[in-house]
Z-matrix of the N, CA and C atoms (Angstrom, degrees):
N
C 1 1.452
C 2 1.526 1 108.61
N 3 1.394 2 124.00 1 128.19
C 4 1.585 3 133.59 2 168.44
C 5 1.421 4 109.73 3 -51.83
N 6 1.417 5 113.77 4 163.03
C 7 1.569 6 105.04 5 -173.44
C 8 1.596 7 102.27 6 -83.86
N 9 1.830 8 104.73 7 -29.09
C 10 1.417 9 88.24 8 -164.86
C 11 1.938 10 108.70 9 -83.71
N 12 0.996 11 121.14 10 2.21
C 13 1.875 12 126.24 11 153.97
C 14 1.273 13 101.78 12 -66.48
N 15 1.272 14 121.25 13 -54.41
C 16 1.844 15 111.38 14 -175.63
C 17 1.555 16 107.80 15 -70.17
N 18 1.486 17 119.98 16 -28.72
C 19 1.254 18 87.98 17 -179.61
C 20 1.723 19 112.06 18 -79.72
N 21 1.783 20 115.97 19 -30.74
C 22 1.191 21 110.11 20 170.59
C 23 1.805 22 133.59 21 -24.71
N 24 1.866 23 85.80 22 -57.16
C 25 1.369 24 96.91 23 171.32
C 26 1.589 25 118.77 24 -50.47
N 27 1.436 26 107.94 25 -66.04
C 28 1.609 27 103.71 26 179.24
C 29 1.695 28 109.21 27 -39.47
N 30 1.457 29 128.67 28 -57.82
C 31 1.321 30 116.66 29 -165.80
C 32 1.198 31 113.36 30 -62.49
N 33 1.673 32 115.39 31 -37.65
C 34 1.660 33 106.89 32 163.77
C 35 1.525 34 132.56 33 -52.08
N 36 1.312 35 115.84 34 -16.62
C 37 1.406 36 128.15 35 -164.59
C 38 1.540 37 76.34 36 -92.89
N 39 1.421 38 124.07 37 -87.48
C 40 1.472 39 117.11 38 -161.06
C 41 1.304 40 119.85 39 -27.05
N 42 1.396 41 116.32 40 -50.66
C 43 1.364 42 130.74 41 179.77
C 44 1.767 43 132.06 42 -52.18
N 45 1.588 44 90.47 43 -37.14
C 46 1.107 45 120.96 44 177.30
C 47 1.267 46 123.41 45 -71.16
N 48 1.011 47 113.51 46 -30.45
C 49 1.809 48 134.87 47 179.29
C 50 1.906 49 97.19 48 -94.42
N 51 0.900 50 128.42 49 -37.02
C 52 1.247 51 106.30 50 166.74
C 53 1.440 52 128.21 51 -90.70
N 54 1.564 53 134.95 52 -28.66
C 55 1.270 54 139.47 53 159.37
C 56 1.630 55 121.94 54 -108.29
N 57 1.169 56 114.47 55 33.22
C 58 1.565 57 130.57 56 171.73
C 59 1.366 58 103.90 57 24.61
N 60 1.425 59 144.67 58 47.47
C 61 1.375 60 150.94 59 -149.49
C 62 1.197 61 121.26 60 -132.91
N 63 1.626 62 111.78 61 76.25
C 64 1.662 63 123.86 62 -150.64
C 65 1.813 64 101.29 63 -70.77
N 66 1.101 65 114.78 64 -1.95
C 67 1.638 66 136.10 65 -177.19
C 68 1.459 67 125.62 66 -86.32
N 69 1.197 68 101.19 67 -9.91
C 70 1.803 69 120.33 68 -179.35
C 71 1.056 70 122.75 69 -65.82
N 72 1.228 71 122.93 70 144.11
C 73 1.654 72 125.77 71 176.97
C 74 1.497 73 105.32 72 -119.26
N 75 1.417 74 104.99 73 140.28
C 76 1.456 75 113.69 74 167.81
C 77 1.902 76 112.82 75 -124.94
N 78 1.531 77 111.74 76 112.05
C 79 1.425 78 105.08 77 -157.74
C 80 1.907 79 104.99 78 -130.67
N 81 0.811 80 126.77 79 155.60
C 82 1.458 81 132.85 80 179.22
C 83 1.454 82 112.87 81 -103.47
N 84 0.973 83 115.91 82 110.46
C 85 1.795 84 133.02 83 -173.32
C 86 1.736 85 96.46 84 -46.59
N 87 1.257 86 105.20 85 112.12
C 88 1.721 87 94.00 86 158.40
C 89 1.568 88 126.42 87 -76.52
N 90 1.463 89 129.85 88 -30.61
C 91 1.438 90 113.61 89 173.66
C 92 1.657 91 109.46 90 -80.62
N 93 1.170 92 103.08 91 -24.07
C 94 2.253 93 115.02 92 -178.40
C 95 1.316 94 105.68 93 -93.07
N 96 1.475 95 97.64 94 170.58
C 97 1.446 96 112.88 95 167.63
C 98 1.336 97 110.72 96 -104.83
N 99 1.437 98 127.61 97 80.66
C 100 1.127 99 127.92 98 -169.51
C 101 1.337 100 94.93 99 -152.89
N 102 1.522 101 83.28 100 173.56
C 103 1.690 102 112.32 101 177.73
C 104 1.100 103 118.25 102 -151.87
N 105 1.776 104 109.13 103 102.78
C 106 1.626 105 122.35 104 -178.54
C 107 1.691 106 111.41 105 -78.23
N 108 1.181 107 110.30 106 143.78
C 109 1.479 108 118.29 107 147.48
C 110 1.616 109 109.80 108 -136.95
N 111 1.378 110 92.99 109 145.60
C 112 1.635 111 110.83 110 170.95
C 113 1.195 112 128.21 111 -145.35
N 114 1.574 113 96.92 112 77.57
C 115 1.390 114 117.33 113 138.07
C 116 1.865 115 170.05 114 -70.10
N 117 1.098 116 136.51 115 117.72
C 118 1.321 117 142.38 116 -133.70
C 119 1.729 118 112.85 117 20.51
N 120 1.336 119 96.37 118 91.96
C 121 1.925 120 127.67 119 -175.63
C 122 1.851 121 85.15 120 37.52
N 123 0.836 122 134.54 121 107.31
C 124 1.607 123 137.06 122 171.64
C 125 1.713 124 117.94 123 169.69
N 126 0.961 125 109.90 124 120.35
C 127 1.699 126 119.37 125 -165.72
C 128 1.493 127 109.49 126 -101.34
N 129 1.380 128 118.35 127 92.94
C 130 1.171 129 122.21 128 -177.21
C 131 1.829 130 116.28 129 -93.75
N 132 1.053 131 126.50 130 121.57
C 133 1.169 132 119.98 131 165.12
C 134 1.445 133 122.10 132 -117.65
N 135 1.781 134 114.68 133 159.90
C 136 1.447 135 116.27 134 170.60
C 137 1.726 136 107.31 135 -123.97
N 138 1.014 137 125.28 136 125.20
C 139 1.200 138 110.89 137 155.86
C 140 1.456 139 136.75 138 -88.89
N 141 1.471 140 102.64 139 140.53
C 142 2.057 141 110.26 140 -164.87
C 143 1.519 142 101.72 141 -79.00
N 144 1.399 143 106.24 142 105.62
C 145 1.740 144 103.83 143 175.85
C 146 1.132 145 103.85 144 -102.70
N 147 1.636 146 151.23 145 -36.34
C 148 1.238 147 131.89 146 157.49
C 149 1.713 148 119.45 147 -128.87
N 150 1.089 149 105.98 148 168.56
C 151 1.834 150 110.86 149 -178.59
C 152 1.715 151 102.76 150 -66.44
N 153 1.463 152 118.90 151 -32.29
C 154 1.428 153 115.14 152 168.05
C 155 1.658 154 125.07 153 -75.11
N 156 1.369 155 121.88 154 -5.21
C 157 1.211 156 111.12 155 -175.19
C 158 1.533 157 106.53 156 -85.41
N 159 1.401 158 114.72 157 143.71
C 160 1.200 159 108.07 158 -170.22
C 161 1.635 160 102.80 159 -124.10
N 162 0.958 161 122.22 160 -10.49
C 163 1.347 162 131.22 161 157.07
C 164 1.456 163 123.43 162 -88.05
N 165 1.792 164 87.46 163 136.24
C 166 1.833 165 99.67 164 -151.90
C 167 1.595 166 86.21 165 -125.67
N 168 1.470 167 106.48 166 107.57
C 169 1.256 168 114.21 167 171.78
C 170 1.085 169 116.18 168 -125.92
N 171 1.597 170 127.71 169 126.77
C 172 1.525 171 138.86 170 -161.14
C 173 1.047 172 126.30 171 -109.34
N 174 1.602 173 134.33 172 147.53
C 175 1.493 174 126.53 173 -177.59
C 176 1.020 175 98.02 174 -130.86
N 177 1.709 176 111.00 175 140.88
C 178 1.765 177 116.35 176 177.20
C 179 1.742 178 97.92 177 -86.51
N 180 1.306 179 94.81 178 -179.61
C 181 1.246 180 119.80 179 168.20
C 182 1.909 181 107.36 180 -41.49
N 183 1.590 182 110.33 181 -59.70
C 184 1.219 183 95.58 182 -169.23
C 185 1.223 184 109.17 183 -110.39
N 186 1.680 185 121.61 184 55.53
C 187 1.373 186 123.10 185 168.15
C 188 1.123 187 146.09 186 101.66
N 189 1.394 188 100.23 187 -16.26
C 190 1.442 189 137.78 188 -159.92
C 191 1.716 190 104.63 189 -85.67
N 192 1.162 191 126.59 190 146.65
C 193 1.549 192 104.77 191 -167.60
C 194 1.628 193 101.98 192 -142.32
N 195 1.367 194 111.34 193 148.64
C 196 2.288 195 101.92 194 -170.57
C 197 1.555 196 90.85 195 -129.88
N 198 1.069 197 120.98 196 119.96
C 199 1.071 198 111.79 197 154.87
C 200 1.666 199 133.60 198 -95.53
N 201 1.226 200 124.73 199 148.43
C 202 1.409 201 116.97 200 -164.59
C 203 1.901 202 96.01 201 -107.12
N 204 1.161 203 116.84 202 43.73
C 205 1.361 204 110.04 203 143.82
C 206 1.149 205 114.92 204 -143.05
């Protein structure tokens, strides 16, 4: 398995357990260094600031922030 499917999976699992939303997308910005998900109508993003950070903490559209650890 690639890392970026395993990490997909993990953000779907996190995500999943808080908005039960079998409809979600988890996608990697092609011009950014980011990583969108959009789950139940809500646009969460993280941005990738280094290859060592291992904490993936996200902000929606209106501020709101999930972290997956």
């Amino acid at each position: 398995m690639s890392a970026s499917r395993a990490y997909k999976q993990a953000i779907k699992r996190v995500f999943g357990q808080k908005y039960h939303d079998k409809d979600m997308a988890v996608y990697w910005g092609r011009d950014d260094e980011m990583i969108h998900v959009l789950a139940s109508m809500r646009h969460y993003v993280h941005e990738i600031s280094s290859d060592d950070d291992d904490t993936l903490e996200f902000v929606s559209s209106n501020g709101t922030a999930l972290s997956s650890r």
